[in-house]
PQR file of N, CA, C, O and H, with PARSE charges and radii, in Angstrom:
ATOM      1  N   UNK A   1     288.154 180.023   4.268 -0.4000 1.5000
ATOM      2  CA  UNK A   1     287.201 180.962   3.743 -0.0000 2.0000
ATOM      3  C   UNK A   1     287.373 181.099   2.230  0.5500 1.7000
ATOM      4  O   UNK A   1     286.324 180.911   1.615 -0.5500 1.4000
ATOM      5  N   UNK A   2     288.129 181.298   1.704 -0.4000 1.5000
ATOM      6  CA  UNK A   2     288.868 181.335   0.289 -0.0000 2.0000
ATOM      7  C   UNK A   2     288.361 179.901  -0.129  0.5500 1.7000
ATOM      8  O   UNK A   2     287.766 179.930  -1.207 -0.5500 1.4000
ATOM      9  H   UNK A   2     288.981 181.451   2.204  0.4000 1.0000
ATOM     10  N   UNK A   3     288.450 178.602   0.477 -0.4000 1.5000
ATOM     11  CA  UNK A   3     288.357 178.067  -0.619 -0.0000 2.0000
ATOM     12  C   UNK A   3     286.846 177.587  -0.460  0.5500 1.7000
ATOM     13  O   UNK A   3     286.503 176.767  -1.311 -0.5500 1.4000
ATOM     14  H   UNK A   3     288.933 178.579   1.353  0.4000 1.0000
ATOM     15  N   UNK A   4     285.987 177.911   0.373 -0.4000 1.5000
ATOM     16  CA  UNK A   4     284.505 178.138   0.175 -0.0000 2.0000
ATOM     17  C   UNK A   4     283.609 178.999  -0.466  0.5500 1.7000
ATOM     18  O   UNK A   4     282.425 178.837  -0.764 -0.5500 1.4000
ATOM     19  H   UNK A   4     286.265 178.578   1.065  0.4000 1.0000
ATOM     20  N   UNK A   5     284.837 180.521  -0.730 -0.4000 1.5000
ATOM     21  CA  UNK A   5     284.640 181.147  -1.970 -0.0000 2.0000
ATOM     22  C   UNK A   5     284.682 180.709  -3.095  0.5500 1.7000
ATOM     23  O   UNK A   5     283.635 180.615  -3.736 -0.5500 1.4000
ATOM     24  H   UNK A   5     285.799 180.653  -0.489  0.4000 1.0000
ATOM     25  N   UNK A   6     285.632 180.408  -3.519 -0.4000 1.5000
ATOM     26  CA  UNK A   6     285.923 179.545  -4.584 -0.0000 2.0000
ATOM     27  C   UNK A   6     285.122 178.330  -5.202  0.5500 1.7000
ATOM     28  O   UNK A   6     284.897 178.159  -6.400 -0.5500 1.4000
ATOM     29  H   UNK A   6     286.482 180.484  -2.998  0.4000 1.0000
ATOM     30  N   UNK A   7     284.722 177.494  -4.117 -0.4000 1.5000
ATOM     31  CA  UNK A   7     283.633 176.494  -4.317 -0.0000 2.0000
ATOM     32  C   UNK A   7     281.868 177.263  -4.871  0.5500 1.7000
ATOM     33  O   UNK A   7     281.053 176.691  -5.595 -0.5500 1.4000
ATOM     34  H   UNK A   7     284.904 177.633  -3.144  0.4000 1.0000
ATOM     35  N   UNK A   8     281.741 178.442  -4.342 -0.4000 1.5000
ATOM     36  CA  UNK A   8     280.397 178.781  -4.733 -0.0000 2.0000
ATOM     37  C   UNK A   8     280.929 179.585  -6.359  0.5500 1.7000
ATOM     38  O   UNK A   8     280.119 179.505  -7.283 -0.5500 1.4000
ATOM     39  H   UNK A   8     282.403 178.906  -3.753  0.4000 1.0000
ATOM     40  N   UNK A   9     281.848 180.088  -6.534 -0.4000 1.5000
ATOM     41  CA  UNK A   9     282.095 180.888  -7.819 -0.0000 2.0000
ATOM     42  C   UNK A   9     282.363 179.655  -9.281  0.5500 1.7000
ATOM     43  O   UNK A   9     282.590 180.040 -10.428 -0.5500 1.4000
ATOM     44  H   UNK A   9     282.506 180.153  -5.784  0.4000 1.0000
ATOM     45  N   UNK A  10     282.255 178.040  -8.826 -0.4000 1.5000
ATOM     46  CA  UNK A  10     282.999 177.099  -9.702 -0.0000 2.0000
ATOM     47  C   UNK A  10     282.403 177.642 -11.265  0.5500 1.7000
ATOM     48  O   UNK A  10     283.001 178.178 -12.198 -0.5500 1.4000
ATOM     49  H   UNK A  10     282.071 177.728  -7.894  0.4000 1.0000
ATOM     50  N   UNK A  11     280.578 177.142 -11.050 -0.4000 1.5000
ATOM     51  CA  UNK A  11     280.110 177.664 -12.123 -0.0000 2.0000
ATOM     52  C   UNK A  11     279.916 179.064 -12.764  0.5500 1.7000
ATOM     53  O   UNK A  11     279.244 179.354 -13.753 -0.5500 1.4000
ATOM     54  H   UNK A  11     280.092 176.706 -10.292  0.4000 1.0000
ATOM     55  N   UNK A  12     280.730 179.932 -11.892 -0.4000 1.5000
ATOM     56  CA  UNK A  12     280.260 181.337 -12.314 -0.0000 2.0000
ATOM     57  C   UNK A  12     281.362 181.445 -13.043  0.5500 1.7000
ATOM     58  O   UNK A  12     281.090 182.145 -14.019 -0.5500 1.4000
ATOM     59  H   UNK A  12     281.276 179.696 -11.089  0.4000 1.0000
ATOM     60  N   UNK A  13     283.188 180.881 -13.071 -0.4000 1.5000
ATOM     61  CA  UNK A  13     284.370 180.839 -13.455 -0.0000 2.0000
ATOM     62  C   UNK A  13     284.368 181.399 -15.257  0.5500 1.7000
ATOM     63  O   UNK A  13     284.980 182.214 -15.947 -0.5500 1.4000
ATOM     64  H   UNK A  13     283.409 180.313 -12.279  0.4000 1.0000
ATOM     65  N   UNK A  14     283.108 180.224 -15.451 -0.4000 1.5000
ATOM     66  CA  UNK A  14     283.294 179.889 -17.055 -0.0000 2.0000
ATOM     67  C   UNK A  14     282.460 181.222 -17.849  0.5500 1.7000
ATOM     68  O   UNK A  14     282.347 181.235 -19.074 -0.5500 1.4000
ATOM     69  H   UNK A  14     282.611 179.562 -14.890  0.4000 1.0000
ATOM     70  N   UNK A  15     282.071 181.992 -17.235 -0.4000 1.5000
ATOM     71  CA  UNK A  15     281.299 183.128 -17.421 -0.0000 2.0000
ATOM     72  C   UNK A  15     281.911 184.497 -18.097  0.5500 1.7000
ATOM     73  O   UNK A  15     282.846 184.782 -17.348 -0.5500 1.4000
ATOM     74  H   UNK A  15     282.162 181.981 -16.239  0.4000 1.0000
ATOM     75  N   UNK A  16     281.847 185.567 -19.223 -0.4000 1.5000
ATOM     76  CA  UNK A  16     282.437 186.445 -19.489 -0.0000 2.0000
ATOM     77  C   UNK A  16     282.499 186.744 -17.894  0.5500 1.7000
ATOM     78  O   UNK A  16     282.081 186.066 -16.956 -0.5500 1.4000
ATOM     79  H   UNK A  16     281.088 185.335 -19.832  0.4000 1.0000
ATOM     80  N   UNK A  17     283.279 188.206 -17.920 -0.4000 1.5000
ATOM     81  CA  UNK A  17     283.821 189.097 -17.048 -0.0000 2.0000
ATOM     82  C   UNK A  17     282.665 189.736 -16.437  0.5500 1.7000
ATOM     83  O   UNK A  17     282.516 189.598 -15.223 -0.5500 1.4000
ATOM     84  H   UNK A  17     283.619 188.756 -18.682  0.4000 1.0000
ATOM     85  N   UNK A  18     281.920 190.340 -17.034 -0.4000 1.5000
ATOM     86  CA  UNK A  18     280.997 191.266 -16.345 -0.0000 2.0000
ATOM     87  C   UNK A  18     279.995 190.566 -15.798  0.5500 1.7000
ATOM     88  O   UNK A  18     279.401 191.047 -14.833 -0.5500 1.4000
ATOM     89  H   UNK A  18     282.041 190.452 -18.020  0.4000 1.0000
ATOM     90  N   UNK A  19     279.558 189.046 -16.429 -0.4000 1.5000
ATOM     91  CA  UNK A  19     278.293 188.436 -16.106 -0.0000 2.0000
ATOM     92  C   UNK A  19     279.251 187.327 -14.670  0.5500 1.7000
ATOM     93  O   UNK A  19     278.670 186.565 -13.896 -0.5500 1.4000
ATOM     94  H   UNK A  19     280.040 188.655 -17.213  0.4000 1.0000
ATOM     95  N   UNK A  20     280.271 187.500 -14.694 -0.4000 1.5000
ATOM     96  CA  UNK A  20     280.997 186.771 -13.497 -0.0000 2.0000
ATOM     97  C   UNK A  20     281.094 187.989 -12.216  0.5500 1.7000
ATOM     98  O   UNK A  20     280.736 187.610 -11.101 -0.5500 1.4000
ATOM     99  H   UNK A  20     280.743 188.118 -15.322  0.4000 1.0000
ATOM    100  N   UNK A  21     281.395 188.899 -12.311 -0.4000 1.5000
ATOM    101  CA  UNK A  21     281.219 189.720 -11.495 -0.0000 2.0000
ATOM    102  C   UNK A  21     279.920 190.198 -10.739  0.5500 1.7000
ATOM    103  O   UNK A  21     279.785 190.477  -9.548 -0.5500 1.4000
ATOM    104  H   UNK A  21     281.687 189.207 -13.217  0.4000 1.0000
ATOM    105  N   UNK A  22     278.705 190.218 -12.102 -0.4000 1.5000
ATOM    106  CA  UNK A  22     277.811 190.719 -11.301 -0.0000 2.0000
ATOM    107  C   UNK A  22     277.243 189.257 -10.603  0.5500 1.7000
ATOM    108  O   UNK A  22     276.884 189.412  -9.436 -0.5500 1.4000
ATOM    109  H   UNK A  22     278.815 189.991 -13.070  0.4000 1.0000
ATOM    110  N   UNK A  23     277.157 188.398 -10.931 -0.4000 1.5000
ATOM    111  CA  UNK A  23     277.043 187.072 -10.126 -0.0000 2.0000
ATOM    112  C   UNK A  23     277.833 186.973  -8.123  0.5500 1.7000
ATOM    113  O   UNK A  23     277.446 186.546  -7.035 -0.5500 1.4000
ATOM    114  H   UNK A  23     277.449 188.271 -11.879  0.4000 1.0000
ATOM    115  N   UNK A  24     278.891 187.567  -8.603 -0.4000 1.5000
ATOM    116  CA  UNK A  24     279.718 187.651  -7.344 -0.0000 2.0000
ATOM    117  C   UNK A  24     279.618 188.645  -6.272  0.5500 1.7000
ATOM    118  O   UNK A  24     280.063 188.660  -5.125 -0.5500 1.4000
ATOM    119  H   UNK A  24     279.205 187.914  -9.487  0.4000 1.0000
ATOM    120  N   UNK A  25     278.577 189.870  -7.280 -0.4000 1.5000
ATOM    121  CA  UNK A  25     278.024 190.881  -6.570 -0.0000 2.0000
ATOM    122  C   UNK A  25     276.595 190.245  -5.716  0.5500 1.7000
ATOM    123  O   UNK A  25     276.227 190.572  -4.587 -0.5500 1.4000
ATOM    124  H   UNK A  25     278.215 189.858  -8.212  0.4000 1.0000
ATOM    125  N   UNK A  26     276.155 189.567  -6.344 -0.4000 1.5000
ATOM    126  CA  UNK A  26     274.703 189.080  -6.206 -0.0000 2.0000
ATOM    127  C   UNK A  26     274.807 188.446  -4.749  0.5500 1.7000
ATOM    128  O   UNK A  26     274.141 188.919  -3.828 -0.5500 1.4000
ATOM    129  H   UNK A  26     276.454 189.301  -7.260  0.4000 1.0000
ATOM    130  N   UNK A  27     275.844 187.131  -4.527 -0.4000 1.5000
ATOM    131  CA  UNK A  27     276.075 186.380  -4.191 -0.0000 2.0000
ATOM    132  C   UNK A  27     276.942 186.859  -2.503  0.5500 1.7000
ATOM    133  O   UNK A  27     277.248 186.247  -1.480 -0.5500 1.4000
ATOM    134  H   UNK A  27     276.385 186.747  -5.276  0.4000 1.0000
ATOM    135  N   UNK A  28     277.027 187.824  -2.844 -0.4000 1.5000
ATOM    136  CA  UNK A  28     277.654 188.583  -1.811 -0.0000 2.0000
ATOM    137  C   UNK A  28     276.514 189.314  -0.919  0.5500 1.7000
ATOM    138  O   UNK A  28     276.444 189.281   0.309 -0.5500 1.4000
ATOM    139  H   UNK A  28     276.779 188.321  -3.675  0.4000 1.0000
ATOM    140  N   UNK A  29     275.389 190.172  -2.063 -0.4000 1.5000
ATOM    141  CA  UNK A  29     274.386 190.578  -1.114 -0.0000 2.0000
ATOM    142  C   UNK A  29     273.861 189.502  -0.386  0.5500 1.7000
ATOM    143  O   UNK A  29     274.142 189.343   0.802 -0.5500 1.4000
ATOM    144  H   UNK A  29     275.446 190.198  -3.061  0.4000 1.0000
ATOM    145  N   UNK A  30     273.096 188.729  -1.025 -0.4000 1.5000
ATOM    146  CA  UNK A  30     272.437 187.775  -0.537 -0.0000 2.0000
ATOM    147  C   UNK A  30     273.020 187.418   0.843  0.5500 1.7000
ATOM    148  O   UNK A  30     272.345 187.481   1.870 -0.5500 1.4000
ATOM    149  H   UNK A  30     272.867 188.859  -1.990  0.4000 1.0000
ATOM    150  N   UNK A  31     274.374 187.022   0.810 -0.4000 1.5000
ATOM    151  CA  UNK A  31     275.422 186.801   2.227 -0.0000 2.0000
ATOM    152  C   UNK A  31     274.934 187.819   2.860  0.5500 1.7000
ATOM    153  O   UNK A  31     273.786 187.590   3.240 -0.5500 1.4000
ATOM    154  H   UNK A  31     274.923 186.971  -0.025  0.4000 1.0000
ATOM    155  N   UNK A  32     275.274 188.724   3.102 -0.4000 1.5000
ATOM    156  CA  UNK A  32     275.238 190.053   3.731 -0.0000 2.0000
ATOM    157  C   UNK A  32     273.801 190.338   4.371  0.5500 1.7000
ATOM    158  O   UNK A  32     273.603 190.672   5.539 -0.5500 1.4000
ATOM    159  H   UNK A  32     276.207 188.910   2.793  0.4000 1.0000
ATOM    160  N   UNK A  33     272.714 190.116   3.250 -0.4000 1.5000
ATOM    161  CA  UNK A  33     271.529 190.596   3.707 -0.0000 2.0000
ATOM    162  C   UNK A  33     271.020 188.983   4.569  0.5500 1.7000
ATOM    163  O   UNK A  33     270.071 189.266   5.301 -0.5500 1.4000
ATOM    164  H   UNK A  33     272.875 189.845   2.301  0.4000 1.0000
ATOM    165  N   UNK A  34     271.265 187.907   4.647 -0.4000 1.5000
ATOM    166  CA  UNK A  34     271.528 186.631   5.117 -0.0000 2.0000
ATOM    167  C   UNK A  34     272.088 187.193   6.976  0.5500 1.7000
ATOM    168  O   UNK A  34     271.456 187.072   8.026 -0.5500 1.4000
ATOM    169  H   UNK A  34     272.036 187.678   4.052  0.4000 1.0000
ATOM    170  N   UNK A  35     273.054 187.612   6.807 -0.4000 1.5000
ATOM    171  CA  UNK A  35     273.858 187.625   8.506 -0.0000 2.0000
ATOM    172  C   UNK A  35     273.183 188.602   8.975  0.5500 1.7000
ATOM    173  O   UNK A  35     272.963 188.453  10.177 -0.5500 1.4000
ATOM    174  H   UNK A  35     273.568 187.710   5.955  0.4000 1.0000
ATOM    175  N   UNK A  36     272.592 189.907   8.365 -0.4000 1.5000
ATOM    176  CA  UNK A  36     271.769 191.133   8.781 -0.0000 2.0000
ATOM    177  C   UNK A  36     270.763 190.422   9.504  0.5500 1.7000
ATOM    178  O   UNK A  36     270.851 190.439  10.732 -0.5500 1.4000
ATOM    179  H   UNK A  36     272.770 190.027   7.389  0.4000 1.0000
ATOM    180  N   UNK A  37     269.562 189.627   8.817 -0.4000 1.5000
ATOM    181  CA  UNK A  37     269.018 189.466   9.324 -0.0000 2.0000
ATOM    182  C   UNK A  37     269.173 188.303  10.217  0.5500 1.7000
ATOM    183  O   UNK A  37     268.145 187.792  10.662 -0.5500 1.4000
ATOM    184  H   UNK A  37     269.491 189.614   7.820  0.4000 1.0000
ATOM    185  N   UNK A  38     270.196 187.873  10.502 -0.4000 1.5000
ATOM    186  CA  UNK A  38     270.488 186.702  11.498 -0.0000 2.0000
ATOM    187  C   UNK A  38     270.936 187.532  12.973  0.5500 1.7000
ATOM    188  O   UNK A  38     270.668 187.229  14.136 -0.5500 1.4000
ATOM    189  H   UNK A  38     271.031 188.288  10.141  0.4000 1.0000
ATOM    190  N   UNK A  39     271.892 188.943  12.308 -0.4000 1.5000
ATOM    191  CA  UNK A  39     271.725 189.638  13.418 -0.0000 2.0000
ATOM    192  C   UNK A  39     271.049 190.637  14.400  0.5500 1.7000
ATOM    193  O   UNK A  39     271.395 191.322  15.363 -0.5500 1.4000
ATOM    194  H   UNK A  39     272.110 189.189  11.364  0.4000 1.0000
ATOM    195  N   UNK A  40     269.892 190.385  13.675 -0.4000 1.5000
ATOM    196  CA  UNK A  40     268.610 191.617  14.158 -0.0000 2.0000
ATOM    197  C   UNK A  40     268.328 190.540  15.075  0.5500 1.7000
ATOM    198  O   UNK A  40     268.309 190.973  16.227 -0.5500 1.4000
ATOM    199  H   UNK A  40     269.611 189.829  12.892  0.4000 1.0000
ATOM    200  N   UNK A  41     268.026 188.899  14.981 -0.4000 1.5000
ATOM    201  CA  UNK A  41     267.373 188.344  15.517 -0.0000 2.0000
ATOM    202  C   UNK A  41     267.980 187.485  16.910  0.5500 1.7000
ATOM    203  O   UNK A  41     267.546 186.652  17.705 -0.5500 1.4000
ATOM    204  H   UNK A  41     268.042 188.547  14.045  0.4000 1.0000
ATOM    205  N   UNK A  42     269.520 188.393  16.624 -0.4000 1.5000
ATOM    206  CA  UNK A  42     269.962 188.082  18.033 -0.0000 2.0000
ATOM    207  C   UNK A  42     269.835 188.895  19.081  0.5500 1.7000
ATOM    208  O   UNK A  42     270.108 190.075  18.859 -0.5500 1.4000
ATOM    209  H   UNK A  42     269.873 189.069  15.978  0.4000 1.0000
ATOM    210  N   UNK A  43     269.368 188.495  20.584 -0.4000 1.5000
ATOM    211  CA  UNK A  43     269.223 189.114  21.712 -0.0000 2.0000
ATOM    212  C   UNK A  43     270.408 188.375  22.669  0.5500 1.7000
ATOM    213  O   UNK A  43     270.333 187.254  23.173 -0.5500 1.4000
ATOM    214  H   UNK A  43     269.146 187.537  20.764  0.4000 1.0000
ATOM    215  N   UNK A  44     271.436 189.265  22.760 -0.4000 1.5000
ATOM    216  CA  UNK A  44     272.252 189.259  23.614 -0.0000 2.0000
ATOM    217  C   UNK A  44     273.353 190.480  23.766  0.5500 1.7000
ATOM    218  O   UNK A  44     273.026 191.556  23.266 -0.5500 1.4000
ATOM    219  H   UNK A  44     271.497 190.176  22.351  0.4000 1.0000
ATOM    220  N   UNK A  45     274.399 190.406  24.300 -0.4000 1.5000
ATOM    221  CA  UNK A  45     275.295 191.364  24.686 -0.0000 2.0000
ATOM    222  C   UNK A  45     276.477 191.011  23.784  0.5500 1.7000
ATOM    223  O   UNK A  45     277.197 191.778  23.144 -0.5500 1.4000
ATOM    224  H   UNK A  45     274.665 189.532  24.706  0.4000 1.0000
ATOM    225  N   UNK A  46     276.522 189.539  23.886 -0.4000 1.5000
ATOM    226  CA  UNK A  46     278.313 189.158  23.554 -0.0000 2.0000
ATOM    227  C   UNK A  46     277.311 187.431  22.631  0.5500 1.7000
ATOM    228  O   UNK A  46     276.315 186.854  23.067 -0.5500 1.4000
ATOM    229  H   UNK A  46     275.938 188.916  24.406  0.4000 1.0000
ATOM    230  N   UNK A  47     278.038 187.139  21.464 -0.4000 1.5000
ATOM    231  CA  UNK A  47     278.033 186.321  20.704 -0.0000 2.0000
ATOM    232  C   UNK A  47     277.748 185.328  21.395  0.5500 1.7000
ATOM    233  O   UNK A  47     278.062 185.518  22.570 -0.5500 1.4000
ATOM    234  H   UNK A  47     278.847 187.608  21.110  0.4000 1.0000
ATOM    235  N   UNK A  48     277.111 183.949  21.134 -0.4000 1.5000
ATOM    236  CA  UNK A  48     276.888 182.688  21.420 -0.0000 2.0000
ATOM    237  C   UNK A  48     278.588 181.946  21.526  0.5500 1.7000
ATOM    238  O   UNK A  48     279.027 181.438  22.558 -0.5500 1.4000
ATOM    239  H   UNK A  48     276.856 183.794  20.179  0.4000 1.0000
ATOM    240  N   UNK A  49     279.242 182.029  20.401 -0.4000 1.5000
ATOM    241  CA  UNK A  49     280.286 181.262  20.084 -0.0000 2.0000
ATOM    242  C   UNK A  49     281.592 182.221  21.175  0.5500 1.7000
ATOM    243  O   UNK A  49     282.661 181.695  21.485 -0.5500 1.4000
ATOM    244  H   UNK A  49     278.885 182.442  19.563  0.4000 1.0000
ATOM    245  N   UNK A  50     281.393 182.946  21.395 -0.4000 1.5000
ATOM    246  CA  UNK A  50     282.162 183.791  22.242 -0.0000 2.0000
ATOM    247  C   UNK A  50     281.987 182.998  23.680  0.5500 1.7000
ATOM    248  O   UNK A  50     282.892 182.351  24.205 -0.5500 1.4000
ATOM    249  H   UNK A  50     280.525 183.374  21.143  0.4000 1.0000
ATOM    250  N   UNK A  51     280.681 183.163  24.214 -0.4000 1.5000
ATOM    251  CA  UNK A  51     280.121 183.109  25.592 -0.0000 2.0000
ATOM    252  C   UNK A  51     280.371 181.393  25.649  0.5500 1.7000
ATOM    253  O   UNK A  51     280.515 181.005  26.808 -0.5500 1.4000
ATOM    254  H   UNK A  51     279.946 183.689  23.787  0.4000 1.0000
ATOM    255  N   UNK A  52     280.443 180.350  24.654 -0.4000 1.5000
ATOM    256  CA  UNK A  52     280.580 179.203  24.875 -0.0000 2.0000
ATOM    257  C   UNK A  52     282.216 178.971  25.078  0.5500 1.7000
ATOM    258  O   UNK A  52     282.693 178.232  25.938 -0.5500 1.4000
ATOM    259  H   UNK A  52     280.326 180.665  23.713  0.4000 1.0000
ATOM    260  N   UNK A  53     282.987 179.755  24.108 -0.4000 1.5000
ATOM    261  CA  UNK A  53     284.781 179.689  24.558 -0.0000 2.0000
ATOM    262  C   UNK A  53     285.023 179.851  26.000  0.5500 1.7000
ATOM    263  O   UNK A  53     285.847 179.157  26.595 -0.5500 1.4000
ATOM    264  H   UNK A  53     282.600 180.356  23.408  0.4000 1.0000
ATOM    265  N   UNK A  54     284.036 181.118  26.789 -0.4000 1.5000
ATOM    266  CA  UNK A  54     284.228 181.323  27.782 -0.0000 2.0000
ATOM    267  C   UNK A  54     283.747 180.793  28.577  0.5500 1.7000
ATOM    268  O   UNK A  54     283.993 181.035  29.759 -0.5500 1.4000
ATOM    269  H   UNK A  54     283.367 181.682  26.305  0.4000 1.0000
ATOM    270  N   UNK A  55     283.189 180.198  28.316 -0.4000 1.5000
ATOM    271  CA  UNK A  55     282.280 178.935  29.419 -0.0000 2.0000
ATOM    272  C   UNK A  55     283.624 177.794  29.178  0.5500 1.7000
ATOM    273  O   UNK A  55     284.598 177.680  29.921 -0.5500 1.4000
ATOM    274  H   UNK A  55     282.990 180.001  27.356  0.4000 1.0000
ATOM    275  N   UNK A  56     283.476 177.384  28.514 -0.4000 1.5000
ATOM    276  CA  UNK A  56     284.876 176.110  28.049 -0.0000 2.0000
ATOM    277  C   UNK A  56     286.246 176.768  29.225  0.5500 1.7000
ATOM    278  O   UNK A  56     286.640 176.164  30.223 -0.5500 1.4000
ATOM    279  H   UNK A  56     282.685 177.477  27.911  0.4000 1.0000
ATOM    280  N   UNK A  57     286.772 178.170  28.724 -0.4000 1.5000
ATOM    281  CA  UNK A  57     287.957 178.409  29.662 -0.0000 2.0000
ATOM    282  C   UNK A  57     287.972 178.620  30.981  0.5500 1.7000
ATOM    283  O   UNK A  57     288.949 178.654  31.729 -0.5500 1.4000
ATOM    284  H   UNK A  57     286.452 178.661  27.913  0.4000 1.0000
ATOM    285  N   UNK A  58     286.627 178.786  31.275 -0.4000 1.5000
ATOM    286  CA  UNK A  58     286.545 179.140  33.223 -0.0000 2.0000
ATOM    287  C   UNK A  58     286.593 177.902  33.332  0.5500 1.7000
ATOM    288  O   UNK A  58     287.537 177.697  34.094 -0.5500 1.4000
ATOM    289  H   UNK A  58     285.833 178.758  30.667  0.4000 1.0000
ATOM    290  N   UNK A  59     285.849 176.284  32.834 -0.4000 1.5000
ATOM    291  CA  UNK A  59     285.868 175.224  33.722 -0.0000 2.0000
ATOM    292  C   UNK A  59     287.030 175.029  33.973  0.5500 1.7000
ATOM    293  O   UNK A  59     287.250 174.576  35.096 -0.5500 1.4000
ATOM    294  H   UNK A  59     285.082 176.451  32.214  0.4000 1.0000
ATOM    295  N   UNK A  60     288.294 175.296  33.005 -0.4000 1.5000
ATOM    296  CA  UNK A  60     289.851 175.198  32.736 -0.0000 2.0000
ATOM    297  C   UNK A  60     290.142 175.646  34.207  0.5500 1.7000
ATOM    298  O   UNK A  60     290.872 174.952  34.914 -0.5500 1.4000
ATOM    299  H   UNK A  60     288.115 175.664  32.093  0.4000 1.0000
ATOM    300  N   UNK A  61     289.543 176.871  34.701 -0.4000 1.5000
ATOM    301  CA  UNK A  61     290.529 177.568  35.907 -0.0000 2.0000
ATOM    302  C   UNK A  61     290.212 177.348  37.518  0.5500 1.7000
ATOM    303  O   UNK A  61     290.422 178.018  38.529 -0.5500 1.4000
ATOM    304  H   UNK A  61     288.950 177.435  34.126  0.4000 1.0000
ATOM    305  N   UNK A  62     289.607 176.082  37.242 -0.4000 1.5000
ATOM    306  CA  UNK A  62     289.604 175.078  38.534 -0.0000 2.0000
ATOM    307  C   UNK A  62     291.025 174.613  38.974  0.5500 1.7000
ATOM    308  O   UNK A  62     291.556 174.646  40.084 -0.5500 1.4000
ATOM    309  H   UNK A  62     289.436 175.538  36.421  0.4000 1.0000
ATOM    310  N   UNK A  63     291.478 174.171  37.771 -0.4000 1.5000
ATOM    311  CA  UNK A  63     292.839 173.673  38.004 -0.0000 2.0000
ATOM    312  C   UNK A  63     293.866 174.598  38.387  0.5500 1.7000
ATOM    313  O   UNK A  63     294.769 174.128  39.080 -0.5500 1.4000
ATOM    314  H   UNK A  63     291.047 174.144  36.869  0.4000 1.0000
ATOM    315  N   UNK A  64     293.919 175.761  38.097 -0.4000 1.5000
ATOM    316  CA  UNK A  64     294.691 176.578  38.964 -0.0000 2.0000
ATOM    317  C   UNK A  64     294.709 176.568  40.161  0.5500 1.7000
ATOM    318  O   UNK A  64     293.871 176.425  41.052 -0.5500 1.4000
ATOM    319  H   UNK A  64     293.186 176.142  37.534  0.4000 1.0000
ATOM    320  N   UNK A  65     296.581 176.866  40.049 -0.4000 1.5000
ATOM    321  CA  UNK A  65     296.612 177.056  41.829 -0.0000 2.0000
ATOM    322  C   UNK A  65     297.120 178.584  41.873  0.5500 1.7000
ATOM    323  O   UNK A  65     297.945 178.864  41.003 -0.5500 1.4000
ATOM    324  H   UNK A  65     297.261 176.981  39.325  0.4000 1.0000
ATOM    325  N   UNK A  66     296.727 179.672  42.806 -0.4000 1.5000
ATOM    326  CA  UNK A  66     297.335 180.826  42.945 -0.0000 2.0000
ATOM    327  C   UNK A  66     298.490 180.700  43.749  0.5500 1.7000
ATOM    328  O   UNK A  66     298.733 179.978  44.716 -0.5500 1.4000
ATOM    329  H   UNK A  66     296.057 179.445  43.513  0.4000 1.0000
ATOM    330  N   UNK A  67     299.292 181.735  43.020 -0.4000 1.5000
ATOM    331  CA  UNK A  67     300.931 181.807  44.307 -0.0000 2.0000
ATOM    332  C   UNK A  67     301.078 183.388  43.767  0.5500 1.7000
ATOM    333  O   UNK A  67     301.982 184.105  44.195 -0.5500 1.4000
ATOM    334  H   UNK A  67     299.094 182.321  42.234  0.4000 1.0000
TER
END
């Protein structure tokens, strides 16, 4: 995560202080208002990437044996 931060800030680096910050402010809403609306437009209970781990670990518990 850090260094995908880092990769979007390369050109903002060389920037005074305040015009680097508010860049990083900017760049942050945009993110933010980005996942908002990614999450209005989800209809479910429990995450995609969640419900697929758990699909992946039940096929796993075939192989169990109970004792």
């Amino acid at each position: 995560m850090c260094e995908v931060f880092n990769n979007v800030l390369v050109n903002t680096r060389t920037k005074p202080i305040i015009s680097m910050l508010e860049d990083i402010r900017v760049y942050i809403m945009k993110r933010w208002a980005k996942n908002k609306s990614e999450v209005k437009s989800f209809k479910g209970s429990v995450c995609p990437i969640i419900v697929d781990g758990l699909k992946q670990k039940s096929s796993l518990t075939r192989h169990w044996i109970p004792r």
